[in-house]
PDB file of N, CA, C and O in Angstrom, chain B, residues numbered from 101:
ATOM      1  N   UNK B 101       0.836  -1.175   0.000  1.00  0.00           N
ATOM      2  CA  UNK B 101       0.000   0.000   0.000  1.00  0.00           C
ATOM      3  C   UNK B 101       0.886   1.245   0.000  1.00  0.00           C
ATOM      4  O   UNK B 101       1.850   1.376   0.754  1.00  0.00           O
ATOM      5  N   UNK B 102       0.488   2.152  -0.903  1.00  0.00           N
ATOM      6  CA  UNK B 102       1.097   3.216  -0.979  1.00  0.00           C
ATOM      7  C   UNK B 102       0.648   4.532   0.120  1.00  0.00           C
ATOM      8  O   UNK B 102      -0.544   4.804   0.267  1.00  0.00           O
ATOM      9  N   UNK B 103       1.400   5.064   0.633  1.00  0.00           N
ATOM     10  CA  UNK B 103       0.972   6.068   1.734  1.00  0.00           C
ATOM     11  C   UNK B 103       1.429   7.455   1.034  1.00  0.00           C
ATOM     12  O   UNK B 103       2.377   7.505   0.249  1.00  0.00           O
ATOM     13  N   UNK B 104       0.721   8.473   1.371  1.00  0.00           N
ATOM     14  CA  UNK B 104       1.487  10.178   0.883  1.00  0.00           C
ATOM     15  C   UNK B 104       2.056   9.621  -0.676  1.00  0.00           C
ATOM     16  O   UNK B 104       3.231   9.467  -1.011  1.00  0.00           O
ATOM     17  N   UNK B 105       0.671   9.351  -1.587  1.00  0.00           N
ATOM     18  CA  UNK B 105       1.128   9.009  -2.668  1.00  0.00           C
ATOM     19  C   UNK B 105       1.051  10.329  -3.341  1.00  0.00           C
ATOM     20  O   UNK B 105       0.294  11.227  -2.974  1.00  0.00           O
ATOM     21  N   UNK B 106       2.047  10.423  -4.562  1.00  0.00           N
ATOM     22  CA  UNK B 106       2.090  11.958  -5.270  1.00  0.00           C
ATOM     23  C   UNK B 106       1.779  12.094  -6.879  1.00  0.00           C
ATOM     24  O   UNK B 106       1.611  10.996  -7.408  1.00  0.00           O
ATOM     25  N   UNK B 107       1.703  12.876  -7.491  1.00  0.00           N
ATOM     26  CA  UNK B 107       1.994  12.922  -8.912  1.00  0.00           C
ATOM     27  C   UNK B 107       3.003  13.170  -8.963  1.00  0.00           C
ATOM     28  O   UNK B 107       3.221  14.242  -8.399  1.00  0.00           O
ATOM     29  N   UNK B 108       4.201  12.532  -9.549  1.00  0.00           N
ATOM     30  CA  UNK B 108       5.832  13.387  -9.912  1.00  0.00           C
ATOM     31  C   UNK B 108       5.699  13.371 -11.239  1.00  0.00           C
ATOM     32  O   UNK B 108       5.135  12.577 -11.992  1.00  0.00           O
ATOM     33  N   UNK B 109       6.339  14.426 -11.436  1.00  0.00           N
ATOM     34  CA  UNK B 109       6.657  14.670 -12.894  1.00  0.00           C
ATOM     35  C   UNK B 109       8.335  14.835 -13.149  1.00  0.00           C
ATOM     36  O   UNK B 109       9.003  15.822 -12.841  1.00  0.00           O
ATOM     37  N   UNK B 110       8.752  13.776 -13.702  1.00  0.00           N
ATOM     38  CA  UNK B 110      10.478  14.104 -14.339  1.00  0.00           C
ATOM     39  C   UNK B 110      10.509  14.865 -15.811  1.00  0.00           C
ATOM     40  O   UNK B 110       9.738  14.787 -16.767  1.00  0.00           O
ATOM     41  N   UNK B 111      11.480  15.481 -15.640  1.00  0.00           N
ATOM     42  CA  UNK B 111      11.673  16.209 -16.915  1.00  0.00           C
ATOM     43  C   UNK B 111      13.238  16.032 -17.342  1.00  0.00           C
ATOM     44  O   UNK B 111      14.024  16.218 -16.413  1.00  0.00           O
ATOM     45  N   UNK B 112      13.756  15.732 -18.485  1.00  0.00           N
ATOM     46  CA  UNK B 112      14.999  15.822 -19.435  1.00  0.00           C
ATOM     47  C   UNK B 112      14.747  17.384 -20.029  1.00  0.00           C
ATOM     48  O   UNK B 112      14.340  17.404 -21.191  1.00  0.00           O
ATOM     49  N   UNK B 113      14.911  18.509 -19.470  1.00  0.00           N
ATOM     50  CA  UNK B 113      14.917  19.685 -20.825  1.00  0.00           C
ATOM     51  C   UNK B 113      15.906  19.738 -21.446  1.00  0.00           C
ATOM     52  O   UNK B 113      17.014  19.209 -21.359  1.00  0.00           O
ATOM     53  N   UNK B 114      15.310  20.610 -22.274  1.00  0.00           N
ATOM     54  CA  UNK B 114      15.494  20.611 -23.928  1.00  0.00           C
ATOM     55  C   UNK B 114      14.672  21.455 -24.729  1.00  0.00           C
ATOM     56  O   UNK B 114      13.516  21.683 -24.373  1.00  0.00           O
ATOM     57  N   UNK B 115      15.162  21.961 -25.812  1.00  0.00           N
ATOM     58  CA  UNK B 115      14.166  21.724 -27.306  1.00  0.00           C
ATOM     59  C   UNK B 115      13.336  20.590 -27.118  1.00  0.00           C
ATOM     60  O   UNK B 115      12.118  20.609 -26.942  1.00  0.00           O
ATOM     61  N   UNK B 116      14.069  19.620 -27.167  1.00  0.00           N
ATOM     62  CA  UNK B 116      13.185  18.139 -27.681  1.00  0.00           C
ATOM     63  C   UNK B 116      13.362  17.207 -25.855  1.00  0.00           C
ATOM     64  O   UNK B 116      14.181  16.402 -25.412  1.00  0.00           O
ATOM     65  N   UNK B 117      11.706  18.106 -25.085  1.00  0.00           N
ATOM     66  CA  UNK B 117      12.214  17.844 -23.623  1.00  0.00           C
ATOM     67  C   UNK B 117      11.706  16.366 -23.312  1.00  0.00           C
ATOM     68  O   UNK B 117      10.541  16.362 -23.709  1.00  0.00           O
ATOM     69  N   UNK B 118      11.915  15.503 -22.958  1.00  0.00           N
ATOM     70  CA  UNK B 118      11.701  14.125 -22.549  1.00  0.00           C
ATOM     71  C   UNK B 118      10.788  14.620 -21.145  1.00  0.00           C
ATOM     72  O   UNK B 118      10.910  15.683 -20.535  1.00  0.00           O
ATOM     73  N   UNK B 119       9.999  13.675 -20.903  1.00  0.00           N
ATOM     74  CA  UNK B 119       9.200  13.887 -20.042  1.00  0.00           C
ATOM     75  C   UNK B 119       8.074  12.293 -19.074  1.00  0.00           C
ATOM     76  O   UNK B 119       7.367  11.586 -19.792  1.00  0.00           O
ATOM     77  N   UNK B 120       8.132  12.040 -17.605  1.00  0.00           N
ATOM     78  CA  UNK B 120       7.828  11.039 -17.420  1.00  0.00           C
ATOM     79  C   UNK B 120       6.639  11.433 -15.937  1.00  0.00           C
ATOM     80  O   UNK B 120       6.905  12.355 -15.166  1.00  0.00           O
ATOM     81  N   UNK B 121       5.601  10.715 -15.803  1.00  0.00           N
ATOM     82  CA  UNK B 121       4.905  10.987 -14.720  1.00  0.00           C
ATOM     83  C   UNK B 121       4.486   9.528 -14.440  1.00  0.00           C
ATOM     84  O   UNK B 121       4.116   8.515 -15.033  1.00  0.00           O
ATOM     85  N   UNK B 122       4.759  10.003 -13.174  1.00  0.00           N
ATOM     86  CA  UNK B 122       3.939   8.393 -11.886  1.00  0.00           C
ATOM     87  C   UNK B 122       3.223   9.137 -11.453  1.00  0.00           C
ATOM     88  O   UNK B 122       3.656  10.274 -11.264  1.00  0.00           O
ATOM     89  N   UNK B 123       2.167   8.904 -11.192  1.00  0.00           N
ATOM     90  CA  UNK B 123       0.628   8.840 -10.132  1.00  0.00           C
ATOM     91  C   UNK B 123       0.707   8.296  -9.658  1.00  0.00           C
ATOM     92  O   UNK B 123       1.323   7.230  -9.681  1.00  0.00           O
ATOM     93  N   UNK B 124      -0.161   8.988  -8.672  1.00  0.00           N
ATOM     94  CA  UNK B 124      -0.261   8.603  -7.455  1.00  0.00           C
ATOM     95  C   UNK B 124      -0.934   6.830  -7.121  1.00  0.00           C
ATOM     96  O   UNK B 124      -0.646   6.181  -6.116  1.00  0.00           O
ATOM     97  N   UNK B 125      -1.781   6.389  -8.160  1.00  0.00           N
ATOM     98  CA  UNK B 125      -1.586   4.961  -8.338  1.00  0.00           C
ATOM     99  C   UNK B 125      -0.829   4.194  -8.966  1.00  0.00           C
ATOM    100  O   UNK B 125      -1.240   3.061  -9.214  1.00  0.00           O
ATOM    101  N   UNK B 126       0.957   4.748  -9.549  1.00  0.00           N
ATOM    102  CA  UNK B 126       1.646   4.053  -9.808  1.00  0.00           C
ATOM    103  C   UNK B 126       1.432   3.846 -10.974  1.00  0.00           C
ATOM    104  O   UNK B 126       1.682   2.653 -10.804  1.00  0.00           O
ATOM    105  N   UNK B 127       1.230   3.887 -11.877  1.00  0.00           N
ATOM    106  CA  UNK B 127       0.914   4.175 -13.585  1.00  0.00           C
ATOM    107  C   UNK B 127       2.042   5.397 -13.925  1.00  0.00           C
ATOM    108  O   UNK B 127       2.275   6.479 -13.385  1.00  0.00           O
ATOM    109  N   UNK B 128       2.579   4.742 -14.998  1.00  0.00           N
ATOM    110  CA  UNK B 128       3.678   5.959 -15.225  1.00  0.00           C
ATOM    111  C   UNK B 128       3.391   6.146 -16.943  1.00  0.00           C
ATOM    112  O   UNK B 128       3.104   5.283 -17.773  1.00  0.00           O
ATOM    113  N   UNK B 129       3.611   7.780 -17.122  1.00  0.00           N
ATOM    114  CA  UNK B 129       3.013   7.843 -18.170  1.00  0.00           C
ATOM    115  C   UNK B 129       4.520   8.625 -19.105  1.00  0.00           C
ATOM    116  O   UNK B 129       4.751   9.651 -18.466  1.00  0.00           O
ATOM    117  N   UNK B 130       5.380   8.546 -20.091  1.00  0.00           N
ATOM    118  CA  UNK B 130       6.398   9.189 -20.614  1.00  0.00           C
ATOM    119  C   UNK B 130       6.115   9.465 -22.659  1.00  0.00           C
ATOM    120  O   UNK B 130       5.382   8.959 -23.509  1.00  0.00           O
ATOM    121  N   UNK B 131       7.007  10.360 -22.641  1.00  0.00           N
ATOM    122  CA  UNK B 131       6.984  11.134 -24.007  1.00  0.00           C
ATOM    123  C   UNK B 131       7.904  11.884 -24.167  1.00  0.00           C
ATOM    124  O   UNK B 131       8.912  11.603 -23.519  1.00  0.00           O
ATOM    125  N   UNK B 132       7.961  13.105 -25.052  1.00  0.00           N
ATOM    126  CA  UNK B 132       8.449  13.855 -25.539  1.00  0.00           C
ATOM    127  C   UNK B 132       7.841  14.971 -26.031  1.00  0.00           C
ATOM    128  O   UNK B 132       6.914  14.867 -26.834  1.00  0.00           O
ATOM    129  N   UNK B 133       8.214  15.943 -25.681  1.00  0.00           N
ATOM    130  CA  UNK B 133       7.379  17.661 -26.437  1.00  0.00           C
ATOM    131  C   UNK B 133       9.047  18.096 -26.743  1.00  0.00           C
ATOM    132  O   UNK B 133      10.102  17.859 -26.154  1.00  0.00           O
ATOM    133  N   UNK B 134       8.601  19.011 -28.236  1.00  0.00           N
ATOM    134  CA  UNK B 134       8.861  19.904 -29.278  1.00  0.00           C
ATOM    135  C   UNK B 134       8.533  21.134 -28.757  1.00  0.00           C
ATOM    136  O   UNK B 134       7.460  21.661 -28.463  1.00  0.00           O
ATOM    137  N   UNK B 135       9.909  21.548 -28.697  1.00  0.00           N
ATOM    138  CA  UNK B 135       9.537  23.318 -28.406  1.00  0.00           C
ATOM    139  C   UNK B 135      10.610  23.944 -29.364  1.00  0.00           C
ATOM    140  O   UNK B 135      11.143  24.875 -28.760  1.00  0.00           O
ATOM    141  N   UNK B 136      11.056  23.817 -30.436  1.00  0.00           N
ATOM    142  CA  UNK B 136      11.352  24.459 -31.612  1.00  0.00           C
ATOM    143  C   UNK B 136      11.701  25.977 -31.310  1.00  0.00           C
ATOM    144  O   UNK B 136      11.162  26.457 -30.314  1.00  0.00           O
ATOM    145  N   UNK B 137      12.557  26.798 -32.071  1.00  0.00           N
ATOM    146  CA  UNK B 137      12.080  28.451 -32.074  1.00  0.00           C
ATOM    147  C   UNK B 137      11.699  28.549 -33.648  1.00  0.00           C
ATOM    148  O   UNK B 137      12.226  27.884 -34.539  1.00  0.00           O
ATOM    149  N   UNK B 138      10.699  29.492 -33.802  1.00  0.00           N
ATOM    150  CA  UNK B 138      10.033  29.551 -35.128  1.00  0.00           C
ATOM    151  C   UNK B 138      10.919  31.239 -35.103  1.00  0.00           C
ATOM    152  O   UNK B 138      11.620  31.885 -34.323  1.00  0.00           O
ATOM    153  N   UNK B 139      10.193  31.415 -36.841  1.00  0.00           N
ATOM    154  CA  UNK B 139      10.745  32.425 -37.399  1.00  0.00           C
ATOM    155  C   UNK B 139      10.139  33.404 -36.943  1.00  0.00           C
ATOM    156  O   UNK B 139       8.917  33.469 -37.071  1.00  0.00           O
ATOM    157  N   UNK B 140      10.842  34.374 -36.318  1.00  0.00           N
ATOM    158  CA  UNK B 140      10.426  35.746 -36.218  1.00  0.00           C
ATOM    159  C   UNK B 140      10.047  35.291 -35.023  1.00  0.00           C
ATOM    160  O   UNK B 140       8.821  35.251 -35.119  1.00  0.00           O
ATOM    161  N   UNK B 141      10.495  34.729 -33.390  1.00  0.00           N
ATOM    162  CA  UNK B 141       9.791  34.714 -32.645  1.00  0.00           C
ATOM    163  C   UNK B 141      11.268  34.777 -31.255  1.00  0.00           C
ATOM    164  O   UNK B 141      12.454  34.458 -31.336  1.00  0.00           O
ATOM    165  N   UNK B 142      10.619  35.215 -30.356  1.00  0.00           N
ATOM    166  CA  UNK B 142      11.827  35.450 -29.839  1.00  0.00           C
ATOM    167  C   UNK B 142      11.826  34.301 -28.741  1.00  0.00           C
ATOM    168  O   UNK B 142      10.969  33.432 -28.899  1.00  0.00           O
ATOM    169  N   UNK B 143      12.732  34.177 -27.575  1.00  0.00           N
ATOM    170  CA  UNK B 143      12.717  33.009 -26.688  1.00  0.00           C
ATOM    171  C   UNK B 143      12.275  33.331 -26.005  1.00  0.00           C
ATOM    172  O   UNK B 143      12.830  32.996 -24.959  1.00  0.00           O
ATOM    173  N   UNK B 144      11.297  33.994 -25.829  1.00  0.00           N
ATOM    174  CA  UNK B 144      10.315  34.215 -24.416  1.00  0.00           C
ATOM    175  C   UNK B 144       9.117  33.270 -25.234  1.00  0.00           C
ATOM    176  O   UNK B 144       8.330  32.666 -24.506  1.00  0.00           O
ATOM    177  N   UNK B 145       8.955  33.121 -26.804  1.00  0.00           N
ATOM    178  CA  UNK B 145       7.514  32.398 -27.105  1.00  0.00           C
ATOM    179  C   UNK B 145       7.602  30.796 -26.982  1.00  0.00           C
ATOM    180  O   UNK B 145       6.631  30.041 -26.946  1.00  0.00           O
ATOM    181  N   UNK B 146       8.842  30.458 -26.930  1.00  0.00           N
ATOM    182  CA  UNK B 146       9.331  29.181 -26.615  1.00  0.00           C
ATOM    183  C   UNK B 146       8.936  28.908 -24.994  1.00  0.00           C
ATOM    184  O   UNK B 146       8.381  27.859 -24.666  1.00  0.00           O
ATOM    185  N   UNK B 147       9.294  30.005 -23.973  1.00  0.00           N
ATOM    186  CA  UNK B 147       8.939  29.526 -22.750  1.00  0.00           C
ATOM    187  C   UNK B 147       7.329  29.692 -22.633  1.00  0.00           C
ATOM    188  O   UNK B 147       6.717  28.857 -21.966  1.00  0.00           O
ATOM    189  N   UNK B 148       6.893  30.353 -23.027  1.00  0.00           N
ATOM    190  CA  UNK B 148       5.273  30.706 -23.109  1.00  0.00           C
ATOM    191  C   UNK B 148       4.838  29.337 -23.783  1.00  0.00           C
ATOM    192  O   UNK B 148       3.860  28.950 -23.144  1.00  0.00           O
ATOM    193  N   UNK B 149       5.169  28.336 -24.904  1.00  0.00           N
ATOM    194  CA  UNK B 149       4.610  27.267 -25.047  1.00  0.00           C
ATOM    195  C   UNK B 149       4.911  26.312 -24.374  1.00  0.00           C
ATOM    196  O   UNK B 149       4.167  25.333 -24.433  1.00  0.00           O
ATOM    197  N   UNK B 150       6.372  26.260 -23.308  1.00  0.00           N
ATOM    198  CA  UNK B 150       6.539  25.191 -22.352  1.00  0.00           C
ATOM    199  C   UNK B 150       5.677  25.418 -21.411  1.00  0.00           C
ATOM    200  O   UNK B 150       5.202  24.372 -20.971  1.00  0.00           O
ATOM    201  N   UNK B 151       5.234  26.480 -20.863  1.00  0.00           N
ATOM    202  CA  UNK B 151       4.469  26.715 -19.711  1.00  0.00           C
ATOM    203  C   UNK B 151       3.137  26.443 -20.252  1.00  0.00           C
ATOM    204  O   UNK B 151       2.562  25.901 -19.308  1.00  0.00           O
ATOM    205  N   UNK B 152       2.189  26.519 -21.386  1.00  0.00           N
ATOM    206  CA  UNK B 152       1.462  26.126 -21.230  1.00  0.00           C
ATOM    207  C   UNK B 152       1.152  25.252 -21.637  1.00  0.00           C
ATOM    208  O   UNK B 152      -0.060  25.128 -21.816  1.00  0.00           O
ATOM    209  N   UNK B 153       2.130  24.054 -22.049  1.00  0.00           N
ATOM    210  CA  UNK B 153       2.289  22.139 -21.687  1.00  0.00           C
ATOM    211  C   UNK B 153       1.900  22.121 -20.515  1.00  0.00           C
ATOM    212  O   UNK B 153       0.831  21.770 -20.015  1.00  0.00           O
ATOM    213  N   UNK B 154       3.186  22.675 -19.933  1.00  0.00           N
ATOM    214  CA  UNK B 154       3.561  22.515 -18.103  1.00  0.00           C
ATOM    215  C   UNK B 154       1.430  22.431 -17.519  1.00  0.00           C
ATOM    216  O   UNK B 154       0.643  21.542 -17.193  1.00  0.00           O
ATOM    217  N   UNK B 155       1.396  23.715 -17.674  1.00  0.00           N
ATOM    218  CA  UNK B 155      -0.643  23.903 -17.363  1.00  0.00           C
ATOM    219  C   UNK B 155      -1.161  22.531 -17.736  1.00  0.00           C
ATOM    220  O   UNK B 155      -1.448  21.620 -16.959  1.00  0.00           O
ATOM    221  N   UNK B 156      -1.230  22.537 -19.012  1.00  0.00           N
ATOM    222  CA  UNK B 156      -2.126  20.844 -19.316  1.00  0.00           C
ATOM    223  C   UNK B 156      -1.372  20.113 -19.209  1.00  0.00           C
ATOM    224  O   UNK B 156      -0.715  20.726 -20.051  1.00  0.00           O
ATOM    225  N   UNK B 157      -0.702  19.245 -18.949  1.00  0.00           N
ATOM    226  CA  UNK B 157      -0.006  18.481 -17.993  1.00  0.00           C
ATOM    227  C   UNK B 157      -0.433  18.595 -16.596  1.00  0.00           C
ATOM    228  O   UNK B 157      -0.622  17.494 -16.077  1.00  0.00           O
ATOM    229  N   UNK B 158      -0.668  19.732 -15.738  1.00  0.00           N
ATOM    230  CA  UNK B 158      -0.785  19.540 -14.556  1.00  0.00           C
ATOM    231  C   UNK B 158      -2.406  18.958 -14.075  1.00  0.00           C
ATOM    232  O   UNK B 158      -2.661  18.116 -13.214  1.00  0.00           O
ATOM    233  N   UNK B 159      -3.606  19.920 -15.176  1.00  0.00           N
ATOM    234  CA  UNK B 159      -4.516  19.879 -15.024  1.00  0.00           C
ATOM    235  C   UNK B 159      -5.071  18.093 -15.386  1.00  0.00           C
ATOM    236  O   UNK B 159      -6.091  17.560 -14.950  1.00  0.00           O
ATOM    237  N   UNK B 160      -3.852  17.373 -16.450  1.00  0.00           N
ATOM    238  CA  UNK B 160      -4.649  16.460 -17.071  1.00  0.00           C
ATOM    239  C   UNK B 160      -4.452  15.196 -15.961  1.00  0.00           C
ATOM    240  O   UNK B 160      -5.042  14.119 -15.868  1.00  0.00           O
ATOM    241  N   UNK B 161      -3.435  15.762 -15.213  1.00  0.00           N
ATOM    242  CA  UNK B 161      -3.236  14.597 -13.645  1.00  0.00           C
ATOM    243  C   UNK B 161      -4.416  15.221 -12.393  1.00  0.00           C
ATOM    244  O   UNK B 161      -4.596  14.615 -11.336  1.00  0.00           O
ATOM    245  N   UNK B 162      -4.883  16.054 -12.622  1.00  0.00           N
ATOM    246  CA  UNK B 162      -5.205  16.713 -11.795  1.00  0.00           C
ATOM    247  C   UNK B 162      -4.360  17.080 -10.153  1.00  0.00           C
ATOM    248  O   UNK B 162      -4.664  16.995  -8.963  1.00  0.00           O
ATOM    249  N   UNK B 163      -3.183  17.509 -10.954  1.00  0.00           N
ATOM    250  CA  UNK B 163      -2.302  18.369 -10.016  1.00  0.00           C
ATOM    251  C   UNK B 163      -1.001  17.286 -10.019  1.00  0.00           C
ATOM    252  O   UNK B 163      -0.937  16.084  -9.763  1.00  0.00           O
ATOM    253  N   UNK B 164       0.069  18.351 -10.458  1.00  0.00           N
ATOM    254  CA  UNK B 164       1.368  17.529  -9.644  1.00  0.00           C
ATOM    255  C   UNK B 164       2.127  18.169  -8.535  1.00  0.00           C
ATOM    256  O   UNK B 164       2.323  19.371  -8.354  1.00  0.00           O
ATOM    257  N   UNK B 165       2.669  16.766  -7.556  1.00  0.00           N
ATOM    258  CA  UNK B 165       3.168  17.153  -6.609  1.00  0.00           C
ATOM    259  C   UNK B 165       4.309  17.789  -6.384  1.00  0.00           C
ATOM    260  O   UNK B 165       4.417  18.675  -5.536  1.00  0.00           O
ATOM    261  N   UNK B 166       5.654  17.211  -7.447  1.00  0.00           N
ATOM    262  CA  UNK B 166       6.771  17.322  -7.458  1.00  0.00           C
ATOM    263  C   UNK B 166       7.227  17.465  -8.621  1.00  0.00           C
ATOM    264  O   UNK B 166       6.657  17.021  -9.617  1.00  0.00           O
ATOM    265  N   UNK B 167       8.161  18.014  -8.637  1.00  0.00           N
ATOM    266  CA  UNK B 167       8.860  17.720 -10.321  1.00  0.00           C
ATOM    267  C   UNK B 167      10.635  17.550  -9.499  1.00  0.00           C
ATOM    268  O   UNK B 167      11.244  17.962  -8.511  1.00  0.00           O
ATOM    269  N   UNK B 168      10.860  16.597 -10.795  1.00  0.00           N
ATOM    270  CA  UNK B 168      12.063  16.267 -10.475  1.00  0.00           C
ATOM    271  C   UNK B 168      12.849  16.820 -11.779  1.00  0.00           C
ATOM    272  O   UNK B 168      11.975  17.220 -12.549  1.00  0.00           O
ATOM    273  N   UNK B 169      14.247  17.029 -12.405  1.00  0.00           N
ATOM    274  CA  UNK B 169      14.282  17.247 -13.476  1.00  0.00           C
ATOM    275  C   UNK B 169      16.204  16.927 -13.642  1.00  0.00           C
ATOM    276  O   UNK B 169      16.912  16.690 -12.663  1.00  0.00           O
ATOM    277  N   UNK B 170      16.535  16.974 -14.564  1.00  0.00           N
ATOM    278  CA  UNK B 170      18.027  16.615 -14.848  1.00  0.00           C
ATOM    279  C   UNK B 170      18.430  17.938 -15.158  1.00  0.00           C
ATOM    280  O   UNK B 170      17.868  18.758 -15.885  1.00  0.00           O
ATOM    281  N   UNK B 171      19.681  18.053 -14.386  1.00  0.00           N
ATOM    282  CA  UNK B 171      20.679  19.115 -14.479  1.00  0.00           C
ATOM    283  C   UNK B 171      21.695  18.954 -16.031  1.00  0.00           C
ATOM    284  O   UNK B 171      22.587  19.768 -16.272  1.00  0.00           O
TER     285      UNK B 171
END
């Protein structure tokens, strides 16, 4: 039995960021997102589309606890 179970979320960043989540029932879910820089766009629109992964990602666990991530 799992006690003070969490959502974690690991992250590899990147451009091409690797990405892995356990729930809190132990189901682990992993992928990859594309964050590219397009033409004519500066690197603030790159963090503006990681952050709003980061949002649906959080909402689609309904909340994560932790994030862990590689240096």
């Amino acid at each position: 039995m799992i006690t003070n179970a969490q959502n974690i979320l690991c992250l590899d960043l990147g451009t091409k960021t690797g990405w892995a989540i356990c729930s809190a029932d132990g189901h682990i879910i992993s992928d990859t997102e594309h964050f590219p820089s397009r033409c004519f766009e500066g690197g603030g629109m790159r963090y503006l589309r990681f952050k709003q992964w980061l949002m649906e990602i959080n909402r689609s666990v309904d909340g994560i606890d932790a994030v862990y991530f590689k240096r």
